[in-house]
C-alpha positions as CSV (number, residue, x, y, z in Angstrom):
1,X,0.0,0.0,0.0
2,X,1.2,3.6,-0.7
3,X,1.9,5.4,2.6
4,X,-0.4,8.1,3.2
5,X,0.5,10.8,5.2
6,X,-0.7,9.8,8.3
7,X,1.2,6.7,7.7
8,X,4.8,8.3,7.0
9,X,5.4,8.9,10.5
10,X,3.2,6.4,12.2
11,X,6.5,4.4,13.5
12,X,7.8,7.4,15.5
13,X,4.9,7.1,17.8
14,X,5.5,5.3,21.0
15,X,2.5,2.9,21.4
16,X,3.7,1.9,24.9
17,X,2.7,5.1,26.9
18,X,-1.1,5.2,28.2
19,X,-2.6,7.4,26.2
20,X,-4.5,4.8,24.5
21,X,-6.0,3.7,27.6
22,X,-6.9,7.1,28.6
23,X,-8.5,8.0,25.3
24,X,-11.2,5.0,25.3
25,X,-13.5,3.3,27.9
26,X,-12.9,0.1,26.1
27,X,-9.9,-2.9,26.5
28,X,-6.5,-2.2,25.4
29,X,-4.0,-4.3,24.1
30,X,-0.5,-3.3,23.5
31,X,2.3,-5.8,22.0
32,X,3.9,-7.7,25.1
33,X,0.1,-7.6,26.8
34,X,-1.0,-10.9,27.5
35,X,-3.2,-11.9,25.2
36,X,-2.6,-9.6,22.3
37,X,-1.5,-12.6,19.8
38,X,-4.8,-14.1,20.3
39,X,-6.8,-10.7,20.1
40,X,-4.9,-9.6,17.2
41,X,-5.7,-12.9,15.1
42,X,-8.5,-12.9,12.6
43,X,-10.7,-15.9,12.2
44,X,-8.2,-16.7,9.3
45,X,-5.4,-17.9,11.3
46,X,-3.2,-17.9,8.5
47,X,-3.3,-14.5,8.0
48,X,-0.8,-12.1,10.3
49,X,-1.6,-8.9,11.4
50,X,1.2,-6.8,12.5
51,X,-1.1,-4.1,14.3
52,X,0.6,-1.6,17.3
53,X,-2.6,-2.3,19.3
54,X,-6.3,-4.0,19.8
55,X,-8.9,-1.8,21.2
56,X,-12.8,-3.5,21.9
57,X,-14.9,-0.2,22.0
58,X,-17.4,-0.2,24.7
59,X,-20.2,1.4,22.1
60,X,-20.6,4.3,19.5
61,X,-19.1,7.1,21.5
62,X,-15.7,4.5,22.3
63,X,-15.1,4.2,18.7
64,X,-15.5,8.1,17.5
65,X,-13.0,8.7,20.8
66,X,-10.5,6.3,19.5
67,X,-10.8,7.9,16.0
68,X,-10.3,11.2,17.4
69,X,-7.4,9.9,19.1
70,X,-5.7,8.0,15.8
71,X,-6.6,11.6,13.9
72,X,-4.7,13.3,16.8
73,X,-1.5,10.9,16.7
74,X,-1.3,10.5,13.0
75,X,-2.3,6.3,13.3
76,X,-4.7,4.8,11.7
77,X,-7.8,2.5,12.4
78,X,-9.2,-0.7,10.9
79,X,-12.2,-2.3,12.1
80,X,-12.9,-6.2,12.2
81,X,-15.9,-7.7,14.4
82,X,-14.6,-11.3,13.8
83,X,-11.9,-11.2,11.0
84,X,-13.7,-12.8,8.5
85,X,-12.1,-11.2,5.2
86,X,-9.1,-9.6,7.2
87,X,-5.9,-9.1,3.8
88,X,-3.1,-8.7,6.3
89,X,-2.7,-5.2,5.1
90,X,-2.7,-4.0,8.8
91,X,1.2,-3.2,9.9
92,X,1.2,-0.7,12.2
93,X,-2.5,0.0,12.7
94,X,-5.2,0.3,15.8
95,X,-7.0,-3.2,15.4
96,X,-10.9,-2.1,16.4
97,X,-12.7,-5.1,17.7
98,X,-16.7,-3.9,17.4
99,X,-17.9,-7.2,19.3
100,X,-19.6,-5.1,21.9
101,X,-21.5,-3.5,19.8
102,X,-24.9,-5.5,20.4
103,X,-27.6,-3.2,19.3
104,X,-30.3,-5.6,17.3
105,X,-34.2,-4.1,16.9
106,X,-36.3,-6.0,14.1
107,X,-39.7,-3.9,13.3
108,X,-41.4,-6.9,12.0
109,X,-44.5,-4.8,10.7
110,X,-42.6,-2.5,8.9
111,X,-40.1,-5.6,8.0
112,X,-36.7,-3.6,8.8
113,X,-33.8,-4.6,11.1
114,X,-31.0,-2.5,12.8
115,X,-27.9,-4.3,14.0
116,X,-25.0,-2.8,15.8
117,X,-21.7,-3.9,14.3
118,X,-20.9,-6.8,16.2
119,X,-24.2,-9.1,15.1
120,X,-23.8,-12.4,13.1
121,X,-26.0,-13.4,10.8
122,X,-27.3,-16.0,13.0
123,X,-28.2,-14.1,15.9
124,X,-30.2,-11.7,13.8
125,X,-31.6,-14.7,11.6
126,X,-32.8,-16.2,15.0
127,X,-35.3,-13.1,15.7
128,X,-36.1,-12.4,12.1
129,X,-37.6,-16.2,11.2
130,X,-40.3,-16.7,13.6
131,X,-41.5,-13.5,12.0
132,X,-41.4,-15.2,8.3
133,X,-38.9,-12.8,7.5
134,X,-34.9,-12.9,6.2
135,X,-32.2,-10.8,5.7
136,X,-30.0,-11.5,2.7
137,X,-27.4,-13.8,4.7
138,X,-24.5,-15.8,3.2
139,X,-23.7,-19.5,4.0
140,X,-22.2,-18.2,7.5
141,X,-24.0,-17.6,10.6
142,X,-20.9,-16.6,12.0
143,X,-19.8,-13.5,9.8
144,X,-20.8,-9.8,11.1
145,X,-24.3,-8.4,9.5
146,X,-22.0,-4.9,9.1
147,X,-18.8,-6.2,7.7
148,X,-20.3,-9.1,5.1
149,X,-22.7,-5.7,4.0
150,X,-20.1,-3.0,3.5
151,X,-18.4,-5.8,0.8
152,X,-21.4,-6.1,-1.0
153,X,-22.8,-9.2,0.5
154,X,-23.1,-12.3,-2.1
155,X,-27.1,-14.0,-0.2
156,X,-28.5,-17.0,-0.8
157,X,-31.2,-15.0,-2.4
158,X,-29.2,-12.5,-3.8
159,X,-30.4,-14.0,-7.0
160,X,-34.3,-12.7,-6.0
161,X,-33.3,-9.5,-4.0
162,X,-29.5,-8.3,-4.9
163,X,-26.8,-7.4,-2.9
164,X,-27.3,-7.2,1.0
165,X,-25.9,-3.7,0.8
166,X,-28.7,-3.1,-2.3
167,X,-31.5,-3.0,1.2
168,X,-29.7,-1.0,3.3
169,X,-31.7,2.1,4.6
170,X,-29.2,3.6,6.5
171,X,-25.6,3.7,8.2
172,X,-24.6,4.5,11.8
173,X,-21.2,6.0,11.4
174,X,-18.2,8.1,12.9
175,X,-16.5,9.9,9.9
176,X,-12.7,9.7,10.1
177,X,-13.2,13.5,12.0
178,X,-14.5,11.6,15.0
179,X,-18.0,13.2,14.4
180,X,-21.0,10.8,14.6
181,X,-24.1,10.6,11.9
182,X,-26.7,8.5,10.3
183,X,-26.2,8.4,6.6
184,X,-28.8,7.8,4.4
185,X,-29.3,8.3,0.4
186,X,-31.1,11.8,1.4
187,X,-28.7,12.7,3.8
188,X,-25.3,12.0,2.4
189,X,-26.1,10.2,-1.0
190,X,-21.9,9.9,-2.4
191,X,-20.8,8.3,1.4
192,X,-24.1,5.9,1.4
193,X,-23.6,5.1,-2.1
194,X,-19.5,4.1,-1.2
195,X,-20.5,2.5,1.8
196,X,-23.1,0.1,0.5
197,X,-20.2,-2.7,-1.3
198,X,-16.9,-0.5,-1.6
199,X,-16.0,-1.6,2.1
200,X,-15.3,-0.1,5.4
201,X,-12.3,2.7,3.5
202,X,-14.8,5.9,3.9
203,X,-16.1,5.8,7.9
204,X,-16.4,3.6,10.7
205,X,-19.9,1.9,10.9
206,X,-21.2,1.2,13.9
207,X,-24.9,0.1,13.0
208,X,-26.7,-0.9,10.1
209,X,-30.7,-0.4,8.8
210,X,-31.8,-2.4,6.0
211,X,-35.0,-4.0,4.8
212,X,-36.3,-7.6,5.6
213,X,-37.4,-9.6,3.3
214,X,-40.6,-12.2,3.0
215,X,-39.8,-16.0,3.7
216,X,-42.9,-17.5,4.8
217,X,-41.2,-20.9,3.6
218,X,-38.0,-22.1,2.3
219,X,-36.4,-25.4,1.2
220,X,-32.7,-26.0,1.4
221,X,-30.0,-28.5,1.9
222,X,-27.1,-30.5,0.4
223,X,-27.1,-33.7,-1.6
224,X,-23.5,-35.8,-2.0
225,X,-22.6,-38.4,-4.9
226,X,-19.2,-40.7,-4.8
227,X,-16.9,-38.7,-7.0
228,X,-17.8,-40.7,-10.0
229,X,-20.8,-39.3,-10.4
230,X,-19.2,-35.9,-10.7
231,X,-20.1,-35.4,-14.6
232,X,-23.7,-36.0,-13.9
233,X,-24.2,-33.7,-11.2
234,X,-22.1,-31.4,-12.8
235,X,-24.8,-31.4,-16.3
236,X,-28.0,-31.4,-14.0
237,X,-26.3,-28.5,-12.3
238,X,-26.2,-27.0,-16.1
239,X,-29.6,-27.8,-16.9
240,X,-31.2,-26.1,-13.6
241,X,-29.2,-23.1,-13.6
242,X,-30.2,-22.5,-17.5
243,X,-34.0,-22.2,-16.3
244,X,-33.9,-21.3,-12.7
245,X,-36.1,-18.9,-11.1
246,X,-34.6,-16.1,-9.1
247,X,-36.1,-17.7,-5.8
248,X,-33.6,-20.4,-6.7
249,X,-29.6,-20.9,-6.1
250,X,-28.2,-23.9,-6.7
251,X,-24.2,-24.3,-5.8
252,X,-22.0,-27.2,-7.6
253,X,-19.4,-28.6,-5.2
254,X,-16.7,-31.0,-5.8
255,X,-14.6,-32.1,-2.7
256,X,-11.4,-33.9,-2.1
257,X,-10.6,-34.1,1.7
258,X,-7.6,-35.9,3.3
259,X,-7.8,-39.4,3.4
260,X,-11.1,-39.5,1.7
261,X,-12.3,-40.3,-1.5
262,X,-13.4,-37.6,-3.9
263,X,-16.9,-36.4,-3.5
264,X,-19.6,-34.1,-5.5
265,X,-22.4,-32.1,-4.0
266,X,-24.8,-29.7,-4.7
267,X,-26.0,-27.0,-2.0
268,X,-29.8,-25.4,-2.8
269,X,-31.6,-22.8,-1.2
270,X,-34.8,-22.6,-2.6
271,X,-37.5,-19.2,-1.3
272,X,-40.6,-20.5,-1.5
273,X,-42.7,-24.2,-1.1
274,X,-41.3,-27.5,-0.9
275,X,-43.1,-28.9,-3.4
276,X,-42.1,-26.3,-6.5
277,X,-38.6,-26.6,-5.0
278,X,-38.4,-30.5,-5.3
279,X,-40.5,-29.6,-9.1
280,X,-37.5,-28.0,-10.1
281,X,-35.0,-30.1,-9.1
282,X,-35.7,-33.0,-10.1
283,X,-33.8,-34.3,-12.5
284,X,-30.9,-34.9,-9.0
285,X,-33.7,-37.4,-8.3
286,X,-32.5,-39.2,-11.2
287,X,-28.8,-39.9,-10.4
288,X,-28.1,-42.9,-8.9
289,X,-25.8,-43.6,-5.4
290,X,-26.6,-40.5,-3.4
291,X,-24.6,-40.3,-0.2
292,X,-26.2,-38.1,1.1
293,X,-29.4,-36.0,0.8
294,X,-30.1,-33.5,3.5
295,X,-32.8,-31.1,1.7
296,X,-36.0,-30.3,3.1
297,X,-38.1,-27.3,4.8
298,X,-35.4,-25.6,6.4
299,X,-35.9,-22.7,9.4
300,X,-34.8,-19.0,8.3
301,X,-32.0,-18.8,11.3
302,X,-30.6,-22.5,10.1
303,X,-29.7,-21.5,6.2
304,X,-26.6,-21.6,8.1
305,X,-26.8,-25.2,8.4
306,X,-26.6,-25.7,4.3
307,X,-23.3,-25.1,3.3
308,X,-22.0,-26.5,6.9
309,X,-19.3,-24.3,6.5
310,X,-16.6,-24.1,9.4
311,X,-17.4,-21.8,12.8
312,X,-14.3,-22.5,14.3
313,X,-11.3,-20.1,13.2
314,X,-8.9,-21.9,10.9
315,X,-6.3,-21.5,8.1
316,X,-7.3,-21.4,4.8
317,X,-6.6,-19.9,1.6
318,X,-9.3,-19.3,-0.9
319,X,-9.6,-17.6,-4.3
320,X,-12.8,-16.4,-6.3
321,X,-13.2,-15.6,-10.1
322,X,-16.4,-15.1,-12.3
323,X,-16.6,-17.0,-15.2
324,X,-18.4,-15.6,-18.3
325,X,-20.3,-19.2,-18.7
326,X,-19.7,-23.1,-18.4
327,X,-19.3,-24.2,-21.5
328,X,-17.5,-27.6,-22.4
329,X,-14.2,-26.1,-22.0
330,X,-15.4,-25.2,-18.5
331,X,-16.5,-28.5,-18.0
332,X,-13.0,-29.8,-18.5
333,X,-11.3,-27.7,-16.6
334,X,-13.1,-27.9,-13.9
335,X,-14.2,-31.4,-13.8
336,X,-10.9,-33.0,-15.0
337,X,-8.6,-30.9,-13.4
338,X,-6.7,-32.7,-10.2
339,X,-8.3,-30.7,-7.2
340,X,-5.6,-31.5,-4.4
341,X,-4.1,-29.9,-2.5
342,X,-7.5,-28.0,-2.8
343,X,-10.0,-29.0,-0.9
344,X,-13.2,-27.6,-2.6
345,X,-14.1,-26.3,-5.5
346,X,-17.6,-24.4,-5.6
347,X,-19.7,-23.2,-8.5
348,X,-22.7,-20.5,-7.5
349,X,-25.0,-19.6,-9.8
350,X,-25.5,-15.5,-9.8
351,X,-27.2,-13.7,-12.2
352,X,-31.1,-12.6,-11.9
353,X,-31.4,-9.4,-9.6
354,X,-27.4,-9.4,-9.2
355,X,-27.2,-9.1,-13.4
356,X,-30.0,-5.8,-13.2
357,X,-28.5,-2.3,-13.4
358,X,-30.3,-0.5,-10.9
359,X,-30.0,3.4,-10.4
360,X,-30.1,3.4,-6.9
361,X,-27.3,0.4,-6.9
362,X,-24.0,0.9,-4.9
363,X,-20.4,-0.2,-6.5
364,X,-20.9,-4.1,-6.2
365,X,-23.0,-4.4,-9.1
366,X,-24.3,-5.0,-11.9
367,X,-22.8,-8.2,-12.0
368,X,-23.4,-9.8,-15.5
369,X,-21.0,-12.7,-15.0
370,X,-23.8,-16.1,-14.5
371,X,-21.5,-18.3,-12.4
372,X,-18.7,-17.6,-9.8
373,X,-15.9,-20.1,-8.6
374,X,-14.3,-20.5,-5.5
375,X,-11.4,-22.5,-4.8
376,X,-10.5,-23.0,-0.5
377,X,-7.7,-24.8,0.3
378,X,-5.8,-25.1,3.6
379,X,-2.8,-23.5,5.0
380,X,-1.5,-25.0,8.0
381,X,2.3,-24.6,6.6
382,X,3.9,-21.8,4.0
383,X,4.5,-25.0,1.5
384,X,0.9,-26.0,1.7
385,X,-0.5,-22.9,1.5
386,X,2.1,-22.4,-2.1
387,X,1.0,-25.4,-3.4
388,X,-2.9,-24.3,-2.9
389,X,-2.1,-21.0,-4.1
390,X,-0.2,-22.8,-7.3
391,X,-3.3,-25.0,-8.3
392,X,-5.6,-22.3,-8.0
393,X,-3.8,-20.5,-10.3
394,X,-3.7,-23.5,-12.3
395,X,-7.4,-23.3,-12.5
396,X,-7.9,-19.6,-13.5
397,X,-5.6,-20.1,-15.9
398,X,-6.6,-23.3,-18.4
399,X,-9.7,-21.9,-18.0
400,X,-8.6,-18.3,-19.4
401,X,-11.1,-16.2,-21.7
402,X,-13.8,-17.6,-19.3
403,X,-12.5,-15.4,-16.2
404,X,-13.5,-12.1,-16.1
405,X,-10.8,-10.6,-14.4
406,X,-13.4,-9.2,-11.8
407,X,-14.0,-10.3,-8.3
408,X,-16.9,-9.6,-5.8
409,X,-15.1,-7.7,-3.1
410,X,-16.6,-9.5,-0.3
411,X,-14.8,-12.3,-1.6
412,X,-11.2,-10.9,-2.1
413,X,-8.3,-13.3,-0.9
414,X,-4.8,-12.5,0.5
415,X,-2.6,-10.3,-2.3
416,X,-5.7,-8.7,-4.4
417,X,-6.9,-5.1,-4.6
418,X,-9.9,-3.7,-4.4
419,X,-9.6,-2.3,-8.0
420,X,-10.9,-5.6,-9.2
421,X,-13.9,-5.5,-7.9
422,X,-15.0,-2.4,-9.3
423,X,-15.8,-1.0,-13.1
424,X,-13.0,1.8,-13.4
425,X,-15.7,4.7,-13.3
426,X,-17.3,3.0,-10.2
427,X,-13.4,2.6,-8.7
428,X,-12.8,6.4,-9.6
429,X,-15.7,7.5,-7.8
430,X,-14.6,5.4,-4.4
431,X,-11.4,7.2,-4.2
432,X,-12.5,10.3,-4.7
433,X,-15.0,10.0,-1.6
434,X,-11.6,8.3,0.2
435,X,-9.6,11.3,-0.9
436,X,-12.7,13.8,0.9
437,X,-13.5,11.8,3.4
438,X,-10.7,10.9,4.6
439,X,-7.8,12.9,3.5
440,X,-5.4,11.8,6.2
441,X,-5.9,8.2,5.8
442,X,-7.2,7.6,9.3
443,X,-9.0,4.7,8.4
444,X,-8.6,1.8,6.5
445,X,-10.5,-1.0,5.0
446,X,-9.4,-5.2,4.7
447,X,-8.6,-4.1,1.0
448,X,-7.9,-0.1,0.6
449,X,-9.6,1.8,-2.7
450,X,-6.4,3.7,-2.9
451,X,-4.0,0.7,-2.9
């Protein structure tokens, strides 16, 4: 990253004195403290964060004092609830933990949610189901409502309703003066527009408003084949993508974990009845030696439970692309190409609302590209985590023409920039509200506009 000015001197400031400690109500952790490895690691274990300190604000007024105070030293902030996403771009920086930041209201009759910055998706999925109402959550019900949302936020029924950031109503932030505001399309339409997928570069948000969405029903789960059935999924995975409805998103998975014999799956999350679910899906019913078929009605706060995705912090190392189509190069690529030492490869249908150019959109989209892929691999050791990044590579490369070059920026791995998530105009506009904003670079997001 280009050092900006607040970072040219940030060394020469001794973080050791207890002026830290005096500026916020909240815990501080300074390098030697006991426990400041552990505080400073995000839920990707792999990934280091070099920061000079780790402070947990105690609510809204905490974090605009410790901005004040990183404005008045010449440090900088970033802000992670959990780490999910964290780059490692981080060296020197004030690591702000929001976990204590609890607010969470649902107005079920007006069908709109506020969550303070430390929510998960499953704690707010929890109050919003019995209501027959969602948010636009990912496969996690461990990631932060607030940070999944400022990168765009790729839903289960993003298909049907967008982007998470596309419902937003309205941010709770402190601007990288200190001050405090609500920020709303009326009220500060270039920072709400930057905030709603460009990432946390442009103001510290401590809560988020956003519309609910119906879900009086939903079907969901995950069927598994024996890995030579791969093909077969793989086609019936063409076929139901070609015709599916919005409410629809069907992800392709092939596996290959240690030890075991390959495996293919499909993941489905269907927004509406059982029965036009199982209507549309079933030509799966048709391929023979299922392991494994967990689909059925499934509760609004256990979408979590589809994708069974990890809740403990780990190492990984992951990469996403989005492919133009799946055509029968695709289909050899990705079907024929050795997976390990990868240990999933993923295929999610996109398209429908995500492929609409909306006026009132913010920088995530229009995504036109139908399908995305996402490689995840481990990285216990530097040599695996190579060898993953090698055959990943391997993989965006034989299948060439077909990669768009663009990435969601929620989904971003170690080494990218944010300038591939966004058209240039769209890019161009983010930095421009960075340079006003935020002139001394007092804040800083997992993946910096202006890197």
């Amino acid at each position: 990253m280009t050092p900006g000015p607040m970072n040219d001197h940030m060394g020469e400031y001794d973080m050791t004195n207890t002026d830290l400690r005096a500026a916020v109500r909240g815990p501080v952790l300074l390098p030697g403290d006991a426990g400041f490895e552990q505080a400073a690691t995000p839920w990707n274990v792999s990934v280091h964060q070099p920061v000079a300190a780790v402070v947990e604000a105690e609510d809204a007024a905490d974090v605009a004092a410790l901005v004040r105070y990183a404005a008045g030293t010449g440090l900088t902030v970033t802000a992670q609830a959990g780490g999910h996403g964290a780059s490692g771009d981080a060296e020197g920086v004030i690591l702000l933990r929001t976990g204590r930041l609890r607010e969470l209201r649902v107005r079920g009759a007006e069908r709109v949610a506020k969550v303070g910055a430390g929510v998960k998706w499953g704690e707010l999925l929890a109050e919003t189901g019995p209501l027959g109402l969602t948010g636009l959550a990912g496969s996690s019900p461990i990631v932060s409502v607030t940070g999944y949302t400022l990168g765009g936020g790729l839903s289960w029924f993003s298909r049907r309703y967008g982007f998470a950031a596309d419902s937003v109503r309205s941010f709770d932030v402190v601007r990288a003066d200190g001050e405090q505001a609500t920020v709303s399309a009326s009220s500060d339409p270039d920072l709400f527009w930057a905030l709603r997928g460009g990432g946390g570069d442009f103001a510290l948000v401590t809560a988020v408003e956003f519309d609910l969405h119906p879900a009086p029903a939903l079907f969901g789960g995950r069927m598994i084949w024996p890995g030579h059935r791969t093909r077969e999924v793989f086609e019936a995975f063409r076929e139901i993508t070609a015709e599916a409805p919005d409410e629809l998103a069907v992800w392709f998975n092939r596996f290959q974990f240690p030890q075991a014999p390959p495996m293919v799956g499909l993941d489905v999350a269907f927004l509406g009845e059982e029965g036009d679910a199982r209507t549309l899906l079933a030509k799966l019913d048709t391929i023979d030696d299922v392991i494994a078929d967990k689909r059925g009605p499934v509760a609004v706060a256990d979408l979590g439970s589809i994708a069974d995705e990890p809740t403990d912090p780990s190492a990984g190392r992951s990469r996403a692309e989005l492919l133009t189509g799946l055509d029968d190069q695709a289909a050899k690529v990705l079907l024929d190409t050795p997976l390990e030492p990868v240990l999933a490869l993923q295929l999610r249908h996109l398209g429908g609302a995500l492929a609409a150019a909306r006026p009132d959109a913010g920088p995530s989209g229009p995504v036109t590209e139908p399908y995305l892929l996402y490689l995840l691999g481990l990285a216990v050791t530097p040599e695996l985590s190579a060898a993953v990044g090698e055959r990943q590579e391997r993989f965006a490369a034989e299948l060439g023409g077909l990669v768009s070059g663009r990435k969601p920026y929620t989904m971003l791995g170690r080494g990218e920039r944010a300038a591939a998530a966004f058209t240039e105009s769209d890019l161009a506009r983010l930095r421009e509200v960075k340079r006003v904003r935020d002139p001394r670079g007092v804040l800083r997001a997992n993946f910096p506009v202006l890197a």
